[in-house]
C-alpha positions as CSV (number, residue, x, y, z in Angstrom):
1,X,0.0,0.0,0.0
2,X,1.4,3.4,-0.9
3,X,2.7,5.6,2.6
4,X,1.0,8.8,3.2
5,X,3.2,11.9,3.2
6,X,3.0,11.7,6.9
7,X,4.7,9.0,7.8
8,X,7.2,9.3,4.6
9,X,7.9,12.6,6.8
10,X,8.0,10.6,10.0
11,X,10.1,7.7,8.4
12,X,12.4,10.6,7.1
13,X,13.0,12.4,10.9
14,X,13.4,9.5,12.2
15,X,15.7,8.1,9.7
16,X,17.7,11.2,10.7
17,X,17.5,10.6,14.0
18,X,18.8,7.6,14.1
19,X,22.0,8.5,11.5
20,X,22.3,11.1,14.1
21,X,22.7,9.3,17.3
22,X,24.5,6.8,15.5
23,X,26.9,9.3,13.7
24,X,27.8,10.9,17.6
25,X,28.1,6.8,19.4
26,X,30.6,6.1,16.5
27,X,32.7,9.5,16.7
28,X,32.8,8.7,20.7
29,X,33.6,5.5,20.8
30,X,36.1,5.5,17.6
31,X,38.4,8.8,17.6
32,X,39.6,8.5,21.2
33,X,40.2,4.9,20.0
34,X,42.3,6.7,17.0
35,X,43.9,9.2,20.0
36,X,41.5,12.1,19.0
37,X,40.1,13.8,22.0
38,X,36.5,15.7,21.3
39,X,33.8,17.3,23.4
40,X,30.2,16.6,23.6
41,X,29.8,20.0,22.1
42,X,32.0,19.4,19.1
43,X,30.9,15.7,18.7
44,X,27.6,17.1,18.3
45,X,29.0,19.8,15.8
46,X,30.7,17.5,13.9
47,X,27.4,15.1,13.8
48,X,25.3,17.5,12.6
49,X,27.5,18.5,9.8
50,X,28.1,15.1,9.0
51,X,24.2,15.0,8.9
52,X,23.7,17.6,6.6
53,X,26.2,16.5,4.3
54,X,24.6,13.0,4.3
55,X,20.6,14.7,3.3
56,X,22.5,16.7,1.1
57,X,24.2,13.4,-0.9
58,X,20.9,11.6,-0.6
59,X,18.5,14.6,-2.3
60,X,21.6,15.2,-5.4
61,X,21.5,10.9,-5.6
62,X,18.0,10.4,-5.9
63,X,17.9,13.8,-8.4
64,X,20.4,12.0,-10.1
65,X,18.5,8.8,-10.5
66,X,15.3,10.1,-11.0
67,X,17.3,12.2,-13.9
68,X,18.4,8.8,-15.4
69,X,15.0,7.3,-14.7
70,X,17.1,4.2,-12.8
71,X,14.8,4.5,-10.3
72,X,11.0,4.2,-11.8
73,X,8.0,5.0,-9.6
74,X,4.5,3.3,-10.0
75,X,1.3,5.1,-11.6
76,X,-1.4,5.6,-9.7
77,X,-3.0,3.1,-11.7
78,X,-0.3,0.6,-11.0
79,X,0.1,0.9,-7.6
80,X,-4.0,0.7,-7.4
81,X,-3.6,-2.3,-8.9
82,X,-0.7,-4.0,-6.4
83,X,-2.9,-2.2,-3.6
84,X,-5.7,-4.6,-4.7
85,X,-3.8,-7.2,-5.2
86,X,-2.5,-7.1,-1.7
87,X,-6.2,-6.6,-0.1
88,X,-7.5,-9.2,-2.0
89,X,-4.6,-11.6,0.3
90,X,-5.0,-9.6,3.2
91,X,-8.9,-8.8,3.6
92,X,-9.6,-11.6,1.8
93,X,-7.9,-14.5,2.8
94,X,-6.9,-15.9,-0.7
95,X,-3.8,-17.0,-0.3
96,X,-1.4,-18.2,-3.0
97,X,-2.1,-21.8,-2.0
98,X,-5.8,-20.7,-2.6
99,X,-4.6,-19.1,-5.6
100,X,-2.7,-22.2,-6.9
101,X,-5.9,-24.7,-6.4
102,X,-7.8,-22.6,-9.1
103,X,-8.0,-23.9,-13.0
104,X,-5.8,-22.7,-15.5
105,X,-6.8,-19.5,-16.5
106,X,-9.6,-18.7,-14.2
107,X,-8.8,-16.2,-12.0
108,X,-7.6,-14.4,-15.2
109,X,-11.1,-14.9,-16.5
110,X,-12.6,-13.7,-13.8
111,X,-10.5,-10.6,-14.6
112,X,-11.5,-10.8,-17.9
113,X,-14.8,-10.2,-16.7
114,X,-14.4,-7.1,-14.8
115,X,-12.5,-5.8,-17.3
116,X,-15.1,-6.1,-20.1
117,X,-17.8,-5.1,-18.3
118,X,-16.3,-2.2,-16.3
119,X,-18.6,0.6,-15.4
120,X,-21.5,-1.2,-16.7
121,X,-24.8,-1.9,-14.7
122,X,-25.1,-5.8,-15.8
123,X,-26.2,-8.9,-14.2
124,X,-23.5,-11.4,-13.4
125,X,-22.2,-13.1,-17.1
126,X,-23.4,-16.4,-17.9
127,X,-19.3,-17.2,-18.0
128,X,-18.3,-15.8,-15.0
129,X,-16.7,-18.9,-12.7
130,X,-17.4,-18.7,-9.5
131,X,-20.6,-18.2,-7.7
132,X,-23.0,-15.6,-8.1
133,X,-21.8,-13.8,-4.7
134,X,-18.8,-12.8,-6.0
135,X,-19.7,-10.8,-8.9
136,X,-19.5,-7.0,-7.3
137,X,-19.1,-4.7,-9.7
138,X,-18.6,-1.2,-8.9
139,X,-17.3,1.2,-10.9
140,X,-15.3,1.8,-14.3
141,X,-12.0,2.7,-12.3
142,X,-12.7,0.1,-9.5
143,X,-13.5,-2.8,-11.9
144,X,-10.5,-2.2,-14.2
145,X,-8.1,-2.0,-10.8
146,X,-9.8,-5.8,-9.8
147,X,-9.4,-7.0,-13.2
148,X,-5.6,-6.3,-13.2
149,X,-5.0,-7.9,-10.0
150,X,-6.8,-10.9,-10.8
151,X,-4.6,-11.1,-14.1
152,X,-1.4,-10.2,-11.5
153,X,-3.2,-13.5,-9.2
154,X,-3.3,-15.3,-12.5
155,X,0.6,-14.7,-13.9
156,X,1.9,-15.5,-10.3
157,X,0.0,-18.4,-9.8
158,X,1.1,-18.8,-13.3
159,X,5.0,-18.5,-13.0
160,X,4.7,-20.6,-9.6
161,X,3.8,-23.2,-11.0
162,X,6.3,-23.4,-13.9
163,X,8.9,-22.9,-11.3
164,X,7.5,-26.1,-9.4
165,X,7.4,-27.9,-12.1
166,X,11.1,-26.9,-13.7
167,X,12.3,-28.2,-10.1
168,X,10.6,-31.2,-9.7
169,X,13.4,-33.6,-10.7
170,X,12.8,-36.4,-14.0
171,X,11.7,-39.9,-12.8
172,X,12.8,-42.3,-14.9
173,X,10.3,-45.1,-15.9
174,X,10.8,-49.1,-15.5
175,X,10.7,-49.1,-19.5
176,X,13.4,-46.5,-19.8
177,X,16.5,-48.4,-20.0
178,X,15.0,-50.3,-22.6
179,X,15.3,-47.2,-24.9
180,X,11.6,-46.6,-25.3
């Protein structure tokens, strides 16, 4: 789920914080260590430039980056879509082993469905596969961000599954060393 800008402001303090105090432990313990003899006062000093220097490298990296486009944000629409995705595991309790026991193809269907008929006031399809209950249409917007994360539900259960079966070692049969 996408972080409000409160608490990517919270997560930012106190990921200063935290560089912070850690910044003034290591210059304590380390530079009498290295026979360098500081204050509190010019520990902290020292920490807070060190501080500033590090927000200051982190802004001109991720300008940089962002510049390059290395570092690629979601939509709106995308991260609807993952948002879905994960409240469809989280609310509602369909796991990927849930997701696995389903036919080939039919959560992407059920996609399918939502996606064809998004925004429009229609009874449940005569091809939709599972009961009638779960047909709940709602909106154009709202049915296409379902759709996609029952096709996202359908290409992981998808890829799973290959994987499973690419690592499920070759059993040889009793007519095998026969050469047939």
């Amino acid at each position: 789920m996408k972080q409000t800008r409160i608490m990517s402001l919270i997560e930012a303090i106190v990921s200063i914080l935290v560089g912070f105090g850690i910044s003034m432990a290591a210059q304590a313990t380390f530079l009498p260590l290295l026979g360098i003899e500081i204050s509190l006062k010019q520990n902290f000093i020292f920490a807070l430039i060190m501080t500033v220097i590090s927000i200051a490298r982190q802004y001109i990296m991720r300008r940089v980056f962002e510049a390059l486009h290395i570092r690629r944000p979601l939509s709106p629409a995308m991260a609807a879509v993952i948002s879905e995705r994960h409240r469809q595991i989280e609310s509602e309790g369909w796991s990927i082993e849930h997701d696995d026991h389903h036919d080939r193809g039919e959560l992407a269907k059920a996609g399918s469905h939502y996606a064809f008929y998004a925004g429009e006031d229609v009874e449940m399809p005569t091809t939709w596969p599972w009961d009638r209950s779960w047909w709940k249409p709602q909106n154009f917007r709202r049915d296409l961000v379902r759709a996609g994360a029952l096709i996202l539900a359908e290409i992981e259960r998808f890829d799973r599954l290959k994987t499973r079966k690419a690592q499920q070692p070759i059993v040889a049969t009793k007519f095998e060393h026969l050469g047939t």
